[in-house]
N, C-alpha and C positions, 0 to 999 in steps of 0.2 A: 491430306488426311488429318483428323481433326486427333490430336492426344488421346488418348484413354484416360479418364480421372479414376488420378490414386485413391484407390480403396485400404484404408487402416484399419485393423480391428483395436479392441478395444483398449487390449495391451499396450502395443504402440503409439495411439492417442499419449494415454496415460505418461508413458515415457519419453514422446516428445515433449508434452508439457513440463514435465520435471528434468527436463535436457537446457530447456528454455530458462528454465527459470531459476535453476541453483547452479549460478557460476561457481566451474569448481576452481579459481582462479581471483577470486575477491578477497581482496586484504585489509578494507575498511568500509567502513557504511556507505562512503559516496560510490565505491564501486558497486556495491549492491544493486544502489540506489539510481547510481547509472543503467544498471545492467535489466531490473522490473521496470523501468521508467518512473514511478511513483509510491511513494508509501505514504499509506492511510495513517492518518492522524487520529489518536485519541486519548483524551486525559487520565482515563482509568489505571491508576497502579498498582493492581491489587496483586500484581506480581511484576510488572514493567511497562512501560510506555509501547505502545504497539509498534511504532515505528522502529524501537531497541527488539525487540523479541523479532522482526521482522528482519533484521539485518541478521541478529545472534543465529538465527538458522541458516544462515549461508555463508558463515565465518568459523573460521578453526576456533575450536574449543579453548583454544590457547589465548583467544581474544575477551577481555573484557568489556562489560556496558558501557563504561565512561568512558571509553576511547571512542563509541559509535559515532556521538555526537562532535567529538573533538573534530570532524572532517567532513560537517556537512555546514553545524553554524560558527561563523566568526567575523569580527566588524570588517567594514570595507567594503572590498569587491566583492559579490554575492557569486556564490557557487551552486545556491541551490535558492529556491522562492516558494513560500507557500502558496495558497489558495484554494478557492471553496470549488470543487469538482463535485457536486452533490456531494460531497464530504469534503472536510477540510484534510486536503493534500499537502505533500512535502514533490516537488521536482527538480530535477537536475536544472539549470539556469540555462546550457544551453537550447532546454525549450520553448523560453521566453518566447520566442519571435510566432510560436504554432499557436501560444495559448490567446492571440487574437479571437479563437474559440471560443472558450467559454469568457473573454472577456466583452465580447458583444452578446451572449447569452445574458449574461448579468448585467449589463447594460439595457435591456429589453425588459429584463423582469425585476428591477429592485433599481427605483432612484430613491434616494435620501432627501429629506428638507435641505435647502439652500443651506440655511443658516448652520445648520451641524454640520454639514459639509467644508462648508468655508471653514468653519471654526475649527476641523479637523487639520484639513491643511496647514491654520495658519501655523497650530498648535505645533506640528510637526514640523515642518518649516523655520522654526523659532527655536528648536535645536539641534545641535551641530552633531548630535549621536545618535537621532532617533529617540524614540519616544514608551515607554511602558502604558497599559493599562492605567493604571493610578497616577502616571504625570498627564496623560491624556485628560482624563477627568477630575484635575485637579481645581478646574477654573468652573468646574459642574457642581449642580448641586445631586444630580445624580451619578449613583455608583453601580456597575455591575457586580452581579453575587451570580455565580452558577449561569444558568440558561438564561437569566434575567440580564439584559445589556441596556447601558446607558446609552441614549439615542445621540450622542458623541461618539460611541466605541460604534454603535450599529453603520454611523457614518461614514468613520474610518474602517470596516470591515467592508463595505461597500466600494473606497477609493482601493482597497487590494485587490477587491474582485473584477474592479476597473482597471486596473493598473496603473493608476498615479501613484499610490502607496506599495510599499512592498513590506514583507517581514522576511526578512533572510535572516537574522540573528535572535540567541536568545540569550536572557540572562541567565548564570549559573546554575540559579535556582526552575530553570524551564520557562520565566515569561517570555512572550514575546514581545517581539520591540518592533515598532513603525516608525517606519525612514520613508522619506520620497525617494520613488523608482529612480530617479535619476542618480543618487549620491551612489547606490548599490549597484543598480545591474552595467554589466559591462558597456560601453556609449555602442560598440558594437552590435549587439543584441538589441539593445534600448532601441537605437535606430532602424532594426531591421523591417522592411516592409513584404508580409507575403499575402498576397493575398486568401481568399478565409478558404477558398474548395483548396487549393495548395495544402496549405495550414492542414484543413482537414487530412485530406489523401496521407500527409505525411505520420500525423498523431496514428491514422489505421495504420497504415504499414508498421511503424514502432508497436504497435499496440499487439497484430498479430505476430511481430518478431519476438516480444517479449512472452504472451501468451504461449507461443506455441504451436497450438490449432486451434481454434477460434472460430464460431459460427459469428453473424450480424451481431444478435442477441450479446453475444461477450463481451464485441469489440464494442457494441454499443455503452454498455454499463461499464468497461473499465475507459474509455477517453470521456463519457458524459454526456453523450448526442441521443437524438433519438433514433433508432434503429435504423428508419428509411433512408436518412443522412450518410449512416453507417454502412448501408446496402449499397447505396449507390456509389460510393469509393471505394468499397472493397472491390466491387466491377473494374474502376481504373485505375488501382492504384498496381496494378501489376503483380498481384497475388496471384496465389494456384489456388483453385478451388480443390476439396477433395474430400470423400465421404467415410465416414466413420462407424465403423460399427455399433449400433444403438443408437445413435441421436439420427434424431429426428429429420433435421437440419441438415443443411452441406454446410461446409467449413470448409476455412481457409487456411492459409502454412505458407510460410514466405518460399520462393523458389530453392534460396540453399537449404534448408530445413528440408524439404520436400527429398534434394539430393543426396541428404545424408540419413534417408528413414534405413537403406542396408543396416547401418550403425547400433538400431533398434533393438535386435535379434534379442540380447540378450541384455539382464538388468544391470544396473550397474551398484557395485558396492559402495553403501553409504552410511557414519554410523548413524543409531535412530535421533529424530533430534523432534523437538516437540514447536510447531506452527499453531502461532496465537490466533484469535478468533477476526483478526485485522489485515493478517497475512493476503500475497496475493493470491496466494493460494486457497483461501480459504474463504475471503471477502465477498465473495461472490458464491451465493449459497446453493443457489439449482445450478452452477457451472462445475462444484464439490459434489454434488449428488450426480451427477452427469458421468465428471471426468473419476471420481475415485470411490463411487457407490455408497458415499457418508454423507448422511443425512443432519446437518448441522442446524441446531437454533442456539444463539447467544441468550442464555439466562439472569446475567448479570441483574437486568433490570426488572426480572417476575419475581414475587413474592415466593420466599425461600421454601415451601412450603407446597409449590407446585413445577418447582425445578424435577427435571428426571434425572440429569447429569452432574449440575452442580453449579458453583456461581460464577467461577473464571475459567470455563473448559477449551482447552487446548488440547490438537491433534495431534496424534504420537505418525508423523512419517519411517514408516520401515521400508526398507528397500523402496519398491515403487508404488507402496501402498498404504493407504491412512488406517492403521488396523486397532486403533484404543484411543481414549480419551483419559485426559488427566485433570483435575479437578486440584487447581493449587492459591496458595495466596504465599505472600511473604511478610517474615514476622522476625524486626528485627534482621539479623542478616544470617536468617535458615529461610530456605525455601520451603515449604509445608505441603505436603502433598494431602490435598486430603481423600484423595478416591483415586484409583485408575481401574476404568470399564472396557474391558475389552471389547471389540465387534463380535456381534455371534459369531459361532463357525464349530469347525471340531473342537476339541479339550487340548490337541497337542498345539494346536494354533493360534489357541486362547493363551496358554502358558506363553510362547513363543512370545507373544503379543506383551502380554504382563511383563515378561524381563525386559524386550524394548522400550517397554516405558520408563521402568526404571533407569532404565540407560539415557536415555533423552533425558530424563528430570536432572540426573547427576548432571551431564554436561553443559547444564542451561545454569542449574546452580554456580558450577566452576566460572561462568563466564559472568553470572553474577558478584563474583567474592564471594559467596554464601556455603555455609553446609545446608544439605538435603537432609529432612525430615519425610521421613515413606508412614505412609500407613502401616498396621499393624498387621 
């Protein structure tokens, strides 16, 4: 007799994902960082480094920013490696051996001129610590500024994405530094060979252990494949299929995840903590409209003038629900709140909503150093 596929309603969904994804057992960034498989990378500080705010919501309040990074970059043996996943990524190193993936992806669509190539190399190569932006292009008559890259740097952003180069370290101040893969990644991983459907199979399974439950569609856009690639190993990688209430889609759920939906019944206490617009939770904008009924667009980059929420809006998690937006920048070392919007709903639930924001904003602040500035 063939299984019954488990049917979740929408709740459950919801709670597995957030069972999944905020170990309540992580005591520094690399545990996080282990435990989502990946965090999104980006330069905006207009309140934190996305990949800080990313951690700071699954770490005791009692944890500060600068510790985040003290346990993912440091010279030597690489613990963790970036690369461009459709967005520039931070992973755990022991993924190195999977990301044959998107390193024949990148290989297929972006080769470099020889000559910047070699000269990236040699550049790198010629020192014994890796390499900054500005000693990269030091021997260049071009400089990158902004989006604009010296066709040196585009080189060397290319050898990462290849994996000759690696960047696992930054400088104090957040540069990154290029070293060849060999002086950094472990000779162990360096050497690994698996081949790519392997590779693949393994990145799904990780992908829906960390998601949670996950349609094609999910696991597609969080490992970086195209969906079909994605369908077809969700088939054999040994996952439960299983269907959810409102999506569309069937989805999948690793088998002990599956075993522990009893666990579900009821929410679990957590205090509210505020998820940047980078988070995993959040990155993925029709899988937040799906999984927690919030409708998200990042404004940072529209003219101020046709924002409805604000410039750097972050979601207020309450219990198992994204229930307000907070609208903040940091100035000097106060946190500035400048909005918090509740989701519609009753007035008692709007209030509700309004003090957990406040509450997430104070504890985002303490893990800053900062005092909190509220609206009026």
């Amino acid at each position: 007799m063939i299984p019954a596929t488990p049917h979740l309603s929408a709740v459950e969904a919801r709670r597995a994902v957030l069972a999944a994804q905020l170990p309540a057992d992580a005591t520094t960034g690399l545990d996080v960082l282990r435990r989502l498989g990946l965090f999104q990378l980006d330069p905006l500080r207009r309140v934190e480094r996305a990949h800080r705010l990313t951690a700071l919501a699954r770490l005791p309040r009692s944890h500060r920013t600068a510790r985040v990074d003290e346990s993912l970059w440091w010279p030597g043996s690489a613990v963790v490696f970036e690369t461009f996943s459709r967005v520039a990524t931070l992973f755990p190193v022991e993924e190195w051996p999977l990301h044959v993936v998107s390193r024949e992806r990148a290989t297929r669509r972006h080769q470099p001129a020889v000559a910047e190539a070699e000269a990236a190399r040699r550049i790198v190569a010629a020192s014994e610590r890796g390499v900054t932006v500005r000693e990269l292009e030091a021997e260049s008559e071009e400089r990158s500024g902004g989006w604009s890259w010296s066709r040196v740097r585009r080189a060397a952003e290319f050898l990462i994405w290849h994996g000759e180069l690696v960047s696992t370290e930054r400088t104090p101040d957040g540069r990154r530094i290029y070293d060849l893969a060999e002086r950094r990644i472990p000779s162990a991983l360096l050497n690994a060979s698996v081949p790519y459907d392997d590779a693949l199979d393994e990145l799904v399974r990780r992908a829906v252990g960390t998601l949670g439950v996950a349609t094609a569609a999910d696991v597609a856009r969080h490992v970086g494949v195209l969906q079909a690639p994605a369908r077809e190993s969700l088939e054999r990688a040994g996952l439960e299929r299983v269907r959810v209430e409102g999506w569309r889609e069937d989805a999948w759920m690793t088998p002990d995840a599956v075993s522990r939906l009893s666990a579900l019944v009821a929410p679990v206490r957590r205090a509210p903590r505020l998820i940047g617009p980078f988070d995993t939770l959040l990155r993925d904008r029709g899988r937040a409209l799906r999984v927690f009924g919030f409708d998200y667009t990042f404004e940072a980059y529209k003219p101020a003038h046709t924002r409805e929420h604000g410039h750097y809006v972050m979601a207020v998690l309450q219990g198992d629900a994204l229930t307000s937006r907070v609208d903040a920048h940091r100035s000097g070392a106060t946190l500035v709140v400048d909005a918090v919007t509740p989701e519609p709903g009753p007035e008692t639930r709007m209030r509700r909503a309004g003090a957990a924001a406040v509450s997430a904003a104070e504890r985002l602040a303490a893990q800053l150093g900062f005092d909190t500035a509220l609206p009026a």
